[in-house]
C-alpha positions as CSV (number, residue, x, y, z in Angstrom):
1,X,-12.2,-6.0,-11.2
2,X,-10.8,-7.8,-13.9
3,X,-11.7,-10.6,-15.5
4,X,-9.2,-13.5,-16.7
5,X,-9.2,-15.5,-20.2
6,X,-8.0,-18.7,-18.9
7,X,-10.8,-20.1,-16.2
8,X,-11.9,-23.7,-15.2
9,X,-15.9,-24.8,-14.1
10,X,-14.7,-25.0,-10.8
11,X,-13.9,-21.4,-10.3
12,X,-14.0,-17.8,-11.4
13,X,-10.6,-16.1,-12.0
14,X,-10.2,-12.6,-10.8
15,X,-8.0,-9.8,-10.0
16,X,-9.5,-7.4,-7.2
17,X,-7.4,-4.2,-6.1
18,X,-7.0,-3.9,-2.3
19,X,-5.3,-0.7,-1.0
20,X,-3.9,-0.2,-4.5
21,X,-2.2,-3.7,-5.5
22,X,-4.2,-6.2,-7.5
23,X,-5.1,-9.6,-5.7
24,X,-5.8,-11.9,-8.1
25,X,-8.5,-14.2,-6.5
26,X,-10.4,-18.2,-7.7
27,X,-14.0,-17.7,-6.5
28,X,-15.2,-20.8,-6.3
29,X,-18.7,-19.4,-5.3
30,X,-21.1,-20.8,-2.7
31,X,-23.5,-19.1,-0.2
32,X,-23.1,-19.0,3.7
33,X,-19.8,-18.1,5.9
34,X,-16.9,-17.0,3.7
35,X,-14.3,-18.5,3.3
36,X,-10.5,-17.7,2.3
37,X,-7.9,-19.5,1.6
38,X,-4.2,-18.8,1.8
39,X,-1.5,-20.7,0.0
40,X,2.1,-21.3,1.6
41,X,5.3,-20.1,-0.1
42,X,5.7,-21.0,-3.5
43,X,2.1,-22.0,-3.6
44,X,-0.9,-20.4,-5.4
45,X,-4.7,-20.5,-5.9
46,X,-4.9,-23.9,-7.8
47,X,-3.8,-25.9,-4.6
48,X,-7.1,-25.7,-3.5
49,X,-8.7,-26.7,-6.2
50,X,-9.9,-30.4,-4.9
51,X,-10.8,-28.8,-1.3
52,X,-12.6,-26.0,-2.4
53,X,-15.1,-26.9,-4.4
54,X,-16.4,-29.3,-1.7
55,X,-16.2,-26.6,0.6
56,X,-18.4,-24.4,-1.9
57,X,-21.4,-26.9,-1.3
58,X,-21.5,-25.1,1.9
59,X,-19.7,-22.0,2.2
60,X,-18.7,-18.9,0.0
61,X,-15.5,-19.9,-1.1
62,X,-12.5,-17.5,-2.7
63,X,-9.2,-18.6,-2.8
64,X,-6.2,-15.5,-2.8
65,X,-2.5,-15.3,-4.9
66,X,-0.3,-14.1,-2.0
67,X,1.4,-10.6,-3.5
68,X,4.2,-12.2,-5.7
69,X,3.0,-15.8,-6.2
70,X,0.4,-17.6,-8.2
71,X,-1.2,-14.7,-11.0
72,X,-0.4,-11.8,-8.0
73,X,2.0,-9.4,-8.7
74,X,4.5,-8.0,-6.0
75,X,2.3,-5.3,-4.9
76,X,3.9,-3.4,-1.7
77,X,6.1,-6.4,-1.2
78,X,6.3,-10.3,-0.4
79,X,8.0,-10.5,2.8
80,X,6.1,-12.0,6.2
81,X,4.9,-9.1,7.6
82,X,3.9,-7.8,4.0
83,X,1.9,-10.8,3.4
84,X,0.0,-10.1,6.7
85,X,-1.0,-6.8,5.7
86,X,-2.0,-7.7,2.5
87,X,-4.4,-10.4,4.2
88,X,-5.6,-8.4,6.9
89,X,-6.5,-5.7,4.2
90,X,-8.0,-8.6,2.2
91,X,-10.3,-10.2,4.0
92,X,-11.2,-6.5,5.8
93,X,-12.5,-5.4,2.5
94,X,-13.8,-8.2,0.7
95,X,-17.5,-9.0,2.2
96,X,-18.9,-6.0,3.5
97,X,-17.7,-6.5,6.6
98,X,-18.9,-10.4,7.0
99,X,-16.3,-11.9,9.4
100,X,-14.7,-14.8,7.3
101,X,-12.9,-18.5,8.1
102,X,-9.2,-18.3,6.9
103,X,-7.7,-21.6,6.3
104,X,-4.0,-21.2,5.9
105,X,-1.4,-23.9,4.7
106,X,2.3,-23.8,5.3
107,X,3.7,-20.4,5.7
108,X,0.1,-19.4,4.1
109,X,-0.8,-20.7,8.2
110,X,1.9,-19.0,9.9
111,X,0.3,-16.0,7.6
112,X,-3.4,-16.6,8.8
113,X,-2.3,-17.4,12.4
114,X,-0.5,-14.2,12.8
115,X,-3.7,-12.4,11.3
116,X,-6.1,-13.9,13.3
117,X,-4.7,-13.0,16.1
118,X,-3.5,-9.6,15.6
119,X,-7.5,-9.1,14.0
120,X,-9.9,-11.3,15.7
121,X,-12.1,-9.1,15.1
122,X,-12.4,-9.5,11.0
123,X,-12.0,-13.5,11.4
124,X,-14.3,-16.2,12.3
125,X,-12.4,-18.6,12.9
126,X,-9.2,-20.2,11.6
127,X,-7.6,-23.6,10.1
128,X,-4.2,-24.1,9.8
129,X,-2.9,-26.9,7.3
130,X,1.2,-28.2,7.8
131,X,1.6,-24.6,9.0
132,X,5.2,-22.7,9.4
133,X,6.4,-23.1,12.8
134,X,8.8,-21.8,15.4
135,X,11.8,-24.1,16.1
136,X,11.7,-25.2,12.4
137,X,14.9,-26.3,11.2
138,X,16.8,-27.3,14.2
139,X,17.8,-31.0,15.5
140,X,15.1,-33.7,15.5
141,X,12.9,-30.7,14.1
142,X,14.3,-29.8,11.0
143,X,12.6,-30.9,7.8
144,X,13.3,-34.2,6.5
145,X,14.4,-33.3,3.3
146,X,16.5,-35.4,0.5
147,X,20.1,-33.7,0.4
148,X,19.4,-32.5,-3.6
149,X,16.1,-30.6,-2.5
150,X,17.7,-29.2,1.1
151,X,20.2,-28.0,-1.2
152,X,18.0,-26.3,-4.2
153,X,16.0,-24.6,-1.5
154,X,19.3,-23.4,0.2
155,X,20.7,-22.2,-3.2
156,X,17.2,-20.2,-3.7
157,X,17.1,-18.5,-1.1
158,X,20.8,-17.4,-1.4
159,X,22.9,-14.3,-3.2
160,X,21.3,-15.0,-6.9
161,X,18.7,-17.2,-5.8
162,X,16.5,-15.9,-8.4
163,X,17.9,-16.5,-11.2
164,X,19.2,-20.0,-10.1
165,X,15.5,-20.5,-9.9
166,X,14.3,-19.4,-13.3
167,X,17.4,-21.4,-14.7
168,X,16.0,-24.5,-13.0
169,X,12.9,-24.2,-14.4
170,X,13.7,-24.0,-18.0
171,X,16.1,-26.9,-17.6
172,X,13.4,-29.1,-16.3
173,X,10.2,-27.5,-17.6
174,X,6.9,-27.1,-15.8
175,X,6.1,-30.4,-15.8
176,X,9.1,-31.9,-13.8
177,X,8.8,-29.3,-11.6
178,X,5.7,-29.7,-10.6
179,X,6.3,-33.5,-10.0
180,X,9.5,-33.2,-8.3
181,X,7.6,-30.8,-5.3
182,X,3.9,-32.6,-5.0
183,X,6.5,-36.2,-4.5
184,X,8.4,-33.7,-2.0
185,X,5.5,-32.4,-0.2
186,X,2.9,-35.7,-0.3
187,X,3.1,-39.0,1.5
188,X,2.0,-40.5,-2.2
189,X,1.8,-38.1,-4.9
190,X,-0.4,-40.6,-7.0
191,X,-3.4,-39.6,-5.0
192,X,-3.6,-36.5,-6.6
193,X,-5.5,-36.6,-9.7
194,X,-3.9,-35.8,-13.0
195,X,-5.9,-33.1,-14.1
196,X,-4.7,-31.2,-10.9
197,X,-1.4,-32.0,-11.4
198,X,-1.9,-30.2,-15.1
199,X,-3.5,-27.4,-13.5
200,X,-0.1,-26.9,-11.4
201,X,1.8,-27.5,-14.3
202,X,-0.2,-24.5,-16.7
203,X,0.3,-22.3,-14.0
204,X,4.2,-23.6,-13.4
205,X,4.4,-22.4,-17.2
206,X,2.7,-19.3,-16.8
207,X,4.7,-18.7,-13.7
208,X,8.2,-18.8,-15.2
209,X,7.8,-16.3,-17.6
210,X,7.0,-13.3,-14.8
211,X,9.9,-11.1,-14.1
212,X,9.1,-11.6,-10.5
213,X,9.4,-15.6,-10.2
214,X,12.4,-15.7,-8.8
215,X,12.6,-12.8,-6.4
216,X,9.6,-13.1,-4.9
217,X,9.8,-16.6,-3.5
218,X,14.1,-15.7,-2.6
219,X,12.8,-12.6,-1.0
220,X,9.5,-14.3,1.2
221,X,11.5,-17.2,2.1
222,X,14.4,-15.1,3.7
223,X,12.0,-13.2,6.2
224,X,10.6,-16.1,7.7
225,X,13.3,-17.2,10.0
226,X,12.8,-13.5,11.6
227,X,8.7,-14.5,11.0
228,X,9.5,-17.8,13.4
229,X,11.4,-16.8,15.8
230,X,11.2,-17.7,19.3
231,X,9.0,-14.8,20.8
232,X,8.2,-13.7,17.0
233,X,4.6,-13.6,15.8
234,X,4.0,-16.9,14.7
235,X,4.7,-18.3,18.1
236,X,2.8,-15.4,19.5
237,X,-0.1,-16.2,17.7
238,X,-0.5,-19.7,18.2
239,X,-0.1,-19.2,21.9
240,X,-2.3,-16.7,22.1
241,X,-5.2,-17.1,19.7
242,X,-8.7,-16.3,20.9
243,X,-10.8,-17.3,17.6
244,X,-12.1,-20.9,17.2
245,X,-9.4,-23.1,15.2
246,X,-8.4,-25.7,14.1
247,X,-5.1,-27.2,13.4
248,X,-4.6,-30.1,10.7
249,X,-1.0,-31.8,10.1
250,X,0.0,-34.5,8.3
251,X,2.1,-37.2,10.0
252,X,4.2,-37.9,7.8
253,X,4.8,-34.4,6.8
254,X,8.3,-33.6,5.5
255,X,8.8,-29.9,5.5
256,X,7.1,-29.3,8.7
257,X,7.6,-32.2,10.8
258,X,4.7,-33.7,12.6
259,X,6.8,-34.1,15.8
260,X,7.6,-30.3,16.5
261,X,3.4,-29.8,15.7
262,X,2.8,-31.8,18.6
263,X,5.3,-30.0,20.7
264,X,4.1,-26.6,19.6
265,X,2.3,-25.0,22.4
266,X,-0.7,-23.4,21.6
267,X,-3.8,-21.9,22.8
268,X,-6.8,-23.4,23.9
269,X,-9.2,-22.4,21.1
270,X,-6.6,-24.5,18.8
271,X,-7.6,-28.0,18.6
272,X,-4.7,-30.0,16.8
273,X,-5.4,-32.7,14.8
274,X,-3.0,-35.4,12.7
275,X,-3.9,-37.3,9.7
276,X,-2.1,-40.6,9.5
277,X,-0.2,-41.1,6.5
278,X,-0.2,-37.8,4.8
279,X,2.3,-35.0,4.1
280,X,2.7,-31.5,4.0
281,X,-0.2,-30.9,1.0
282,X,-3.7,-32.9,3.0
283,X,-5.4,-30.1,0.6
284,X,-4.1,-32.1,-2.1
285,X,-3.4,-35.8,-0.9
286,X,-6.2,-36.1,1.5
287,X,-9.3,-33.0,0.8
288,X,-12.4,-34.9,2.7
289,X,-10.3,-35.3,5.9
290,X,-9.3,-31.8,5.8
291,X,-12.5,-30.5,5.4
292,X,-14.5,-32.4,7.8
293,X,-12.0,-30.7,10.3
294,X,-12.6,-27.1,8.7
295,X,-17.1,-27.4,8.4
296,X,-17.4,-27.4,12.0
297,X,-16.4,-23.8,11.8
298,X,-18.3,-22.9,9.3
């Protein structure tokens, strides 16, 4: 277990090596039920960072780099169905065999849905934030992107996606970056307190400079169509969960739109739930409303 120079008060940086790929991990601490948290694509350990130390004052609390993203490197791979694995193996190893919550955002939820259900035995219970659904992208339920974002996201995932990417990134710099997606993703990115938004933007630089930037996110974003698919295991999953869960989404959620939650069938151990006025991020934009919605599992 290895221990990382750069850590905040709020958490503990470490890398922990589960079935031979490092994990690199923010343990927030805290006694009680465990507690993991899964970040979407793209996403990493520091957007938790308001939620989970609240959660902490109740819980034990560690938040996971997907293989490829945040301070995780590739490992055995980054596509959907690696990512599962990875999480299964995870959360199979990690507390001596104490059954944990996984709260899941974005395709981080499609991620811990598909988990739960193909595991109930290693989970708890489940909360899924904004998560990655079936039907995405089509009519009334595509995401309600501005035509410069719909476009970069197209271009990344496409033939030299990667390095179109990297390029980006050192054109703009960290900083913009970061900006540009939390005023994507958020109802009102001003909500979020600056210090988080330099947290994002010290990992944003960090980021750029792994070979892997690039790929990874090309290579995770063009196996989840395949991931959602009608009769894939995302809809699977939601329809036939059997753990406790809970379901929150933002309603005015751009990337995942809040109509095509409410349309999602599901199963009945899923309650959804939809908090007015916020986006894709409520970890971010709206943490107490999120986690009065996630205790009752606890």
């Amino acid at each position: 277990m290895a221990r990382h120079p750069a850590e905040t008060p709020l958490y503990r940086s470490r890398t922990v090596v589960i079935d031979g790929a490092p994990i690199h991990t923010a343990d927030f601490g805290g006694t009680g039920t465990p507690v993991v948290l899964v970040h979407g694509l793209g996403g990493s350990h520091v957007n938790w960072l308001r939620l989970a130390p609240e959660l902490a004052k109740r819980a034990r609390i560690v938040a996971m780099d997907l293989p490829g993203f945040g301070l995780s490197p590739v490992g055995h791979g980054v596509r959907f169905e690696d990512q599962v694995r990875a999480v299964t193996s995870f959360i199979g190893t990690m507390f001596g065999g104490e059954r944990p919550v996984v709260v899941g955002a974005s395709m981080g939820g499609a991620i811990s849905a598909t988990v739960a259900n193909l595991r109930p035995d290693l989970v708890r219970g489940v909360a899924l934030v904004c998560p990655a659904l079936p039907g995405l992208g089509f009519g009334s339920r595509a995401a309600v992107l501005p035509l410069r974002q719909a476009l970069a996201f197209a271009t990344a995932l496409g033939p030299g996606g990667d390095r179109v990417l990297r390029a980006r990134l050192l054109r703009s710099g960290p900083e913009r970056a970061v900006r540009d997606l939390l005023s994507l993703t958020c109802a009102d990115s001003s909500r979020i307190p600056e210090a988080i938004v330099a947290a994002h933007v010290a990992l944003a630089a960090k980021r750029s400079g792994q070979p892997w930037y690039g790929t990874a996110f090309r290579d995770a974003g063009r196996s989840m169509p395949r991931a959602l698919a009608r009769g894939g295991p995302v809809e699977t999953a939601l329809r036939n969960l059997s753990v406790p869960g809970v379901w929150a989404h933002g309603e005015r959620d751009r990337i995942v739109p809040c109509a095509l939650a409410r349309e999602t069938p599901c199963s009945p151990t899923l309650r959804l739930e939809i908090l007015e006025g916020i986006g894709h991020v409520p970890q971010l934009e709206s943490p107490a409303a999120l986690q009065s919605l996630i205790e009752p599992l606890l």
